[in-house]
C-alpha angles and dihedrals in degrees: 000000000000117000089244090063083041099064095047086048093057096037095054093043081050084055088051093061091044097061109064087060114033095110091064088062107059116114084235098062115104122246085015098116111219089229092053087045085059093060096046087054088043102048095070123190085000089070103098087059096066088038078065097061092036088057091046088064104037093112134098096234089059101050090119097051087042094059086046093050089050095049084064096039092053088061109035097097084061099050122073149152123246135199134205146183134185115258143180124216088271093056103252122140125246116196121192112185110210089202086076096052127093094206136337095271082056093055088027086070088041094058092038090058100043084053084057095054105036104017138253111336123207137196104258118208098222096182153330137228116206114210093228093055107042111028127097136239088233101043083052089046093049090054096044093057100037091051089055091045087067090044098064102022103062118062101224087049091065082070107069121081114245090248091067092040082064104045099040115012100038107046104106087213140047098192148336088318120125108277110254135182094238109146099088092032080058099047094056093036093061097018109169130246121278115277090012097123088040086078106049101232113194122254091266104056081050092053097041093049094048093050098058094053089054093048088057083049113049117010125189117267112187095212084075085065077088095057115082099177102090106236117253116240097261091047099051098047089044090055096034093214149060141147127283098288106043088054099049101046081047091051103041082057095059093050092047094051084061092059086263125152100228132155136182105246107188139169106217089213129014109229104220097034139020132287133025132272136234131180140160119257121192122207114210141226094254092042093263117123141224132209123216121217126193132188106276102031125135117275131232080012086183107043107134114271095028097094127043088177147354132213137177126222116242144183085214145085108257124185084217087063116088087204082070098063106031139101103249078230109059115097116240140165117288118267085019110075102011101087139001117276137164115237101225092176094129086080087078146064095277150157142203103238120202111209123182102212129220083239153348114287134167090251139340138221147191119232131195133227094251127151101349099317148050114278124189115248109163134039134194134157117246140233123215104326089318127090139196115210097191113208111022130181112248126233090026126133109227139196124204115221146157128217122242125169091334091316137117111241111195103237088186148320114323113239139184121247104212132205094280086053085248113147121237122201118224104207115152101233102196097185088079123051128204139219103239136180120209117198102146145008087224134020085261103040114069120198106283103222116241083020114126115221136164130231120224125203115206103235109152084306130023102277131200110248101163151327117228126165105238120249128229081273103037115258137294122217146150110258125187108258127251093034142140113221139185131189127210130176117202093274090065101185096170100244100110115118123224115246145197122200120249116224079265097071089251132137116253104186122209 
């Protein structure tokens, strides 16, 4: 049988299926949501998979699981999983094992040397699934059941309103991870202790508990920061660690298979030191929240300065998402415009910042100083030329910037946004120099004497202003006033800070 018969073969045996249960999609139908209508024209042979988990759910006695079952339909052409390798400009994969490394300075220089050899290498997006069009009626059905079963199982469950059941216990995924069944292999992985739930114990004892058994089995390694692909659940208690990511939405899963509200909250890129964030948030039974540590989390996660936003993670459209206004084509920043989240920065110390752009671009954004380079952080749409991020982190130094082909493009001067959420232009004014101090390159790495290092000046690019070889206490110079500044020595690890200079001449890093 040749693959062209094949295919007839399968399309007509997809129509088949069809059939039985057309009349159900038409936008017409009552109780048969328009949005939900979309995804099922949309899905395309995969169709007949999510009529099977509409007709599941047809009858009367069912209504409750139906509406839930649409809330996640109505959402499905918009949630994917993506994979990804590691590529040069001729196409060839890299792969780099965390597993091998001792820590990320170690892989860091892996990486580094094989760039020198082979160019620069990029994450490739090799493909996307689309949750329309590959997942099964049964796989959608498992976790539907096995979500209400925890509903109305647990005590501290019965609790939450069924909006929140939808929103928070229900989604299958957390984020762009490889869809699992995970609920029941939870349950018995982290089963609680005889005559727990006897005594009714509130949602945050649960949480708690279960928390602390998650923390003895995965911990964080920072040599997984290079791997983009979440683990899959086999993969990540084999291994016993990941990075922030693969063991939060690791972590949000288990608590949702015990009829917890938990979501994944992140910042993309710290503000004052490199990398991003992630942690699990519950949401509890009365509205209030918990957040979840773990051993190697960041400290003092809020001290001013730290976070410039902060975003959660959702199933669910949010007008707050990029994701939710934009073309799918249209090319934007990484963790911006890829998926839906909710921006939760109120939380914080903020402030609404008005910038007046060098042009007119689609949409703006702010980017931090992280990990060597500037990294977008922020996004709003402009108005002729001017432009309103609403929620900023204070005492942050920020950069404008537009998005081109996958480029910054500067949009203006950074600035600082003080305490008082007042901007403060950072433009080098060489006609007036200075007295400086220089003791470190970051608020932890003092000036190492005999050592050689260069100053950078910010001017529409880092530029080279000197070299000098540090003193026994650190060197003292003239510097242009008004400047951002940065200091490297030959062994750049990235984990300089930029810098700006007090009226005394001292450094005040960012």
């Amino acid at each position: 049988m040749n693959k062209s018969f094949k295919k007839i073969i399968f399309f007509f045996f997809a129509v088949a299926l069809v059939i039985p249960g057309w009349q159900c999609l038409k936008p017409n139908r009552p109780g048969i949501p328009p949005s939900v209508v979309q995804v099922l024209d949309q899905a395309g042979l995969n169709k007949p998979e999510l009529m099977k988990a509409i007709i599941r759910y047809e009858g009367n006695k069912d209504s409750l699981k139906r509406k839930a079952l649409f809330c996640l339909l109505a959402q499905m052409n918009k949630n994917y999983t993506v994979y990804y390798s590691v590529q040069d400009s001729l196409g060839n994969h890299y792969h780099f094992n965390p597993e091998n490394y001792t820590n990320y300075l170690s892989l860091k220089h892996a990486w580094d040397s094989t760039e020198q050899v082979h160019g620069n290498l990029i994450y490739h997006a090799d493909s996307f699934h689309v949750d329309a069009q590959t997942l099964s009626g049964n796989y959608l059905i498992n976790n539907l059941d096995q979500a209400f079963l925890a509903y109305h199982t647990f005590p501290w469950s019965k609790a939450y309103h069924f909006q929140t059941f939808c929103r928070w216990i229900l989604p299958y995924r957390v984020a762009n991870e490889q869809p699992e069944t995970f609920r029941q292999h939870f349950l018995k992985e982290y089963a609680l202790p005889p005559g727990f739930i006897a005594q009714k114990p509130p949602a945050l004892d649960v949480a708690l508990y279960l928390n602390k058994k998650i923390n003895q089995k995965i911990d964080y390694k920072d040599t997984y920061n290079k791997k983009l692909n979440v683990q899959t659940i086999s993969q990540l208690e084999k291994s016993g660690f990941g990075n922030f990511y693969d063991i939060n939405i690791y972590k949000v899963k288990v608590l949702r298979s015990f009829g917890l509200a938990a979501a994944m909250d992140y910042s993309p890129f710290l503000a004052d030191t490199n990398f991003g964030y992630a942690y699990t948030t519950v949401i509890l039974p009365d509205s209030n929240e918990l957040i979840l540590t773990y051993k190697h989390g960041v400290k003092k996660l809020h001290k001013p300065g730290r976070l410039a936003k902060l975003y959660r993670r959702t199933f669910f459209c949010d007008s707050s998402s990029l994701y939710t206004i934009k073309k799918i084509q249209t090319s934007t920043p990484p963790f911006l415009g890829d998926f839906y989240y909710k921006d939760i920065t109120s939380r914080l110390k903020s402030a609404n910042v008005w910038l007046r752009l060098n042009g007119n671009p689609k949409y703006a954004y702010l980017c931090v100083f992280n990990d060597g380079n500037w990294h977008p952080i922020s996004w709003a749409i402009p108005e002729d030329s001017t432009v309103l991020f609403k929620r900023m982190g204070k005492q942050v130094v920020y950069l404008p910037v537009s998005y081109q082909h996958h480029v910054l493009m500067r949009q203006g001067l950074p600035f600082i946004l003080n305490e008082q959420g007042i901007k403060i232009p950072l433009k080098a004014d060489f006609s007036i120099e200075q007295p400086a101090r220089l003791l470190k390159t970051s608020p932890f790495s003092r000036l190492q004497p005999g050592h050689v290092y260069t100053l950078y000046i910010w001017d529409g690019n880092w530029v080279m202003l000197t070299g000098f070889t540090a003193g026994k206490n650190g060197f003292v110079m003239t510097l242009p006033a008004h400047g951002l500044y940065l200091i490297t020595n030959n062994d750049i690890n990235f984990n300089e800070r930029i810098f700006v200079l007090d009226h005394n001449g001292h450094q005040k890093f960012y």
